[in-house]
C-alpha positions as CSV (number, residue, x, y, z in Angstrom):
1,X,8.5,72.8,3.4
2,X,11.4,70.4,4.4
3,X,13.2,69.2,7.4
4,X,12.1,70.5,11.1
5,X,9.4,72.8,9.4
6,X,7.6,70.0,7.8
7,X,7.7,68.0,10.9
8,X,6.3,70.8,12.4
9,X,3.4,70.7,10.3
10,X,3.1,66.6,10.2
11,X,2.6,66.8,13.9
12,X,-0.3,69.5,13.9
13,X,-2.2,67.8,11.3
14,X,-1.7,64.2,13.1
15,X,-2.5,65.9,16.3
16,X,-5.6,67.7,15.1
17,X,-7.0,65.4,12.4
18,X,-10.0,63.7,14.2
19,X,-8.9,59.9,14.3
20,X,-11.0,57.6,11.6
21,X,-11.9,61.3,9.9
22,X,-10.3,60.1,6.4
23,X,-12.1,57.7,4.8
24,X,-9.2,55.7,2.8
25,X,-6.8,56.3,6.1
26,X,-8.8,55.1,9.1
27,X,-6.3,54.9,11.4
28,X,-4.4,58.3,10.7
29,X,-5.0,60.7,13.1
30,X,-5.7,61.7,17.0
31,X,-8.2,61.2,19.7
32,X,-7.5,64.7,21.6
33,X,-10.8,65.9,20.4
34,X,-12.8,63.2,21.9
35,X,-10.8,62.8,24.8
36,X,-10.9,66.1,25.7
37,X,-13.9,68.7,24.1
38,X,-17.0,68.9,25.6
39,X,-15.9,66.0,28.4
40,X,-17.0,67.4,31.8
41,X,-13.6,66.5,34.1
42,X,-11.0,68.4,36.3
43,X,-8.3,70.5,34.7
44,X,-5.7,67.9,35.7
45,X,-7.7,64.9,33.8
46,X,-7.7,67.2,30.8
47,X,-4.6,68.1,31.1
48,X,-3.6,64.4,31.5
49,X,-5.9,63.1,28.8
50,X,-4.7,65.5,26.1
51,X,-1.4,64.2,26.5
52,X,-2.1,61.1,26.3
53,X,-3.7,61.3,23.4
54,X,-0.8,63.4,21.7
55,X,1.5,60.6,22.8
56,X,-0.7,57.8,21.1
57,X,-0.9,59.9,17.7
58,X,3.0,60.5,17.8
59,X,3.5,57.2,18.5
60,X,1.5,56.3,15.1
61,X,3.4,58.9,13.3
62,X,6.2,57.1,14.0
63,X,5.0,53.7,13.1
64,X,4.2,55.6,9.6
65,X,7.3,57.3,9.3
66,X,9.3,53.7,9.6
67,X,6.8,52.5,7.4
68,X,7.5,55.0,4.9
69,X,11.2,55.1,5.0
70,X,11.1,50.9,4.0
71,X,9.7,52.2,0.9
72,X,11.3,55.6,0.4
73,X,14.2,58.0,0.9
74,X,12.9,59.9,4.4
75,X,15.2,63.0,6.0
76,X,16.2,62.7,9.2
77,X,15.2,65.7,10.2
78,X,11.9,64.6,9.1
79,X,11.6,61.6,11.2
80,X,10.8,61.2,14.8
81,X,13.6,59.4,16.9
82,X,11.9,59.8,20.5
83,X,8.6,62.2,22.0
84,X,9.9,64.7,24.3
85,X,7.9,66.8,26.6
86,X,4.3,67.6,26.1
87,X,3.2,70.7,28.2
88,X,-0.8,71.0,28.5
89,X,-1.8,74.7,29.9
90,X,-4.7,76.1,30.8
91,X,-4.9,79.8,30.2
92,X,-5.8,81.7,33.7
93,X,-8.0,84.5,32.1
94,X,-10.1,82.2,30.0
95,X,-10.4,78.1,31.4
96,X,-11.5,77.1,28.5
97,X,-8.8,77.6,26.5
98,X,-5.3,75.5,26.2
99,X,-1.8,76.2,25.3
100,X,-0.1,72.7,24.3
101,X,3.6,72.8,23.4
102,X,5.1,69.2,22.4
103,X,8.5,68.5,21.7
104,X,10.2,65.7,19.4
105,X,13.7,64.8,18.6
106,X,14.8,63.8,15.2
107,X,16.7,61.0,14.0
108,X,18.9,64.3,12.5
109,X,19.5,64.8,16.1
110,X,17.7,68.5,16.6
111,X,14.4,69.2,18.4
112,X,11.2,70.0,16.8
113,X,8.4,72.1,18.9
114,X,5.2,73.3,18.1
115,X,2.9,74.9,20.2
116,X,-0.9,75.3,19.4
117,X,-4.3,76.4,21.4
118,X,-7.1,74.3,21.8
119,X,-10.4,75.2,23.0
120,X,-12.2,72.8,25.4
Protein backbone atom coordinates (compact mmCIF):
# COMPACT_ATOMS: atom_id res chain seq x y z
CA UNK A 1 0.00 0.00 0.00
CA UNK A 2 1.60 3.39 -0.91
CA UNK A 3 0.70 7.02 -1.19
CA UNK A 4 -3.09 8.22 -0.22
CA UNK A 5 -4.00 4.50 0.53
CA UNK A 6 -1.48 3.98 3.12
CA UNK A 7 -2.36 7.27 4.70
CA UNK A 8 -5.54 6.07 4.67
CA UNK A 9 -4.73 3.23 6.76
CA UNK A 10 -1.97 5.27 9.08
CA UNK A 11 -4.86 7.45 10.18
CA UNK A 12 -7.31 4.56 11.19
CA UNK A 13 -4.79 2.72 13.11
CA UNK A 14 -3.53 6.16 14.87
CA UNK A 15 -7.16 7.04 15.35
CA UNK A 16 -8.26 3.64 16.77
CA UNK A 17 -5.15 2.46 18.55
CA UNK A 18 -5.99 3.02 22.33
CA UNK A 19 -3.33 5.71 23.36
CA UNK A 20 -0.35 4.17 25.76
CA UNK A 21 -1.87 0.54 24.24
CA UNK A 22 1.92 -0.38 22.83
CA UNK A 23 4.11 -1.02 25.24
CA UNK A 24 7.57 0.17 23.49
CA UNK A 25 5.42 3.21 21.82
CA UNK A 26 3.60 4.87 24.65
CA UNK A 27 2.74 7.78 23.15
CA UNK A 28 1.40 6.41 19.67
CA UNK A 29 -2.07 6.47 19.43
CA UNK A 30 -5.69 8.18 20.34
CA UNK A 31 -7.79 9.07 23.21
CA UNK A 32 -11.33 8.75 21.12
CA UNK A 33 -12.08 5.66 23.04
CA UNK A 34 -11.80 7.10 26.45
CA UNK A 35 -13.13 10.35 25.60
CA UNK A 36 -16.00 9.06 24.14
CA UNK A 37 -17.25 5.11 24.97
CA UNK A 38 -19.20 4.49 27.81
CA UNK A 39 -18.95 8.50 28.88
CA UNK A 40 -22.66 9.48 29.77
CA UNK A 41 -22.78 13.23 27.82
CA UNK A 42 -25.08 14.94 25.13
CA UNK A 43 -24.65 14.12 21.54
CA UNK A 44 -23.05 17.42 20.85
CA UNK A 45 -20.15 16.84 23.73
CA UNK A 46 -19.51 13.54 21.91
CA UNK A 47 -19.58 14.78 18.93
CA UNK A 48 -17.23 17.50 20.07
CA UNK A 49 -14.97 15.27 22.10
CA UNK A 50 -14.41 12.77 19.34
CA UNK A 51 -13.06 15.37 17.33
CA UNK A 52 -11.00 16.61 19.51
CA UNK A 53 -9.43 13.74 20.11
CA UNK A 54 -8.92 12.90 16.25
CA UNK A 55 -7.34 16.30 16.01
CA UNK A 56 -4.73 15.56 18.97
CA UNK A 57 -3.77 12.00 17.37
CA UNK A 58 -3.32 13.73 13.87
CA UNK A 59 -1.52 16.24 15.28
CA UNK A 60 1.01 13.41 16.72
CA UNK A 61 1.01 11.68 13.39
CA UNK A 62 2.38 14.60 12.12
CA UNK A 63 5.04 15.18 14.76
CA UNK A 64 5.99 11.41 13.73
CA UNK A 65 5.83 11.84 10.16
CA UNK A 66 8.43 14.96 10.44
CA UNK A 67 10.29 12.92 12.65
CA UNK A 68 10.57 10.17 10.36
CA UNK A 69 11.32 12.04 7.17
CA UNK A 70 14.76 13.63 9.23
CA UNK A 71 15.81 10.09 9.15
CA UNK A 72 14.23 8.69 5.89
CA UNK A 73 13.00 9.20 2.44
CA UNK A 74 8.90 9.89 3.20
CA UNK A 75 6.28 10.40 0.04
CA UNK A 76 4.47 13.23 -0.08
CA UNK A 77 1.52 11.81 -0.57
CA UNK A 78 2.18 10.01 2.56
CA UNK A 79 2.65 12.89 4.72
CA UNK A 80 0.17 15.17 6.33
CA UNK A 81 0.52 18.96 5.33
CA UNK A 82 -2.63 20.35 7.30
CA UNK A 83 -6.10 18.39 9.07
CA UNK A 84 -9.13 19.24 7.19
CA UNK A 85 -12.62 18.61 8.26
CA UNK A 86 -13.61 16.11 10.72
CA UNK A 87 -17.41 15.26 10.44
CA UNK A 88 -18.79 13.31 13.73
CA UNK A 89 -22.48 11.79 13.00
CA UNK A 90 -24.71 10.16 14.80
CA UNK A 91 -26.81 7.59 12.97
CA UNK A 92 -30.83 8.51 13.47
CA UNK A 93 -32.04 4.88 13.54
CA UNK A 94 -29.48 3.64 16.06
CA UNK A 95 -27.86 6.64 18.70
CA UNK A 96 -25.37 4.72 19.57
CA UNK A 97 -23.64 4.41 16.59
CA UNK A 98 -21.20 7.13 14.73
CA UNK A 99 -20.17 7.84 11.26
CA UNK A 100 -16.80 9.88 11.45
CA UNK A 101 -15.28 11.06 8.16
CA UNK A 102 -11.85 13.08 8.45
CA UNK A 103 -10.09 14.74 5.87
CA UNK A 104 -6.19 15.47 5.47
CA UNK A 105 -4.23 17.24 2.84
CA UNK A 106 -0.91 16.01 1.73
CA UNK A 107 2.31 17.66 1.32
CA UNK A 108 1.67 15.91 -2.45
CA UNK A 109 -1.08 18.39 -2.54
CA UNK A 110 -4.25 15.82 -2.76
CA UNK A 111 -6.85 15.03 -0.05
CA UNK A 112 -7.01 11.90 1.89
CA UNK A 113 -10.58 10.81 3.60
CA UNK A 114 -11.54 7.98 5.46
CA UNK A 115 -14.64 7.38 7.01
CA UNK A 116 -15.25 4.80 9.83
CA UNK A 117 -18.18 3.87 12.43
CA UNK A 118 -17.74 3.84 15.99
CA UNK A 119 -20.00 2.54 18.50
CA UNK A 120 -20.53 4.63 21.75
Amino acid sequence: VREGDKLGQDIIKAILTPLGSNPFHRWYGGTISARTIGQMLAPEQIAAEAERAIQDTLSILMALQKSQAREQYVSPGETIAAIGPIDVIQNNSDPRQWQITVSVYTHAQTVVQETFGLVI
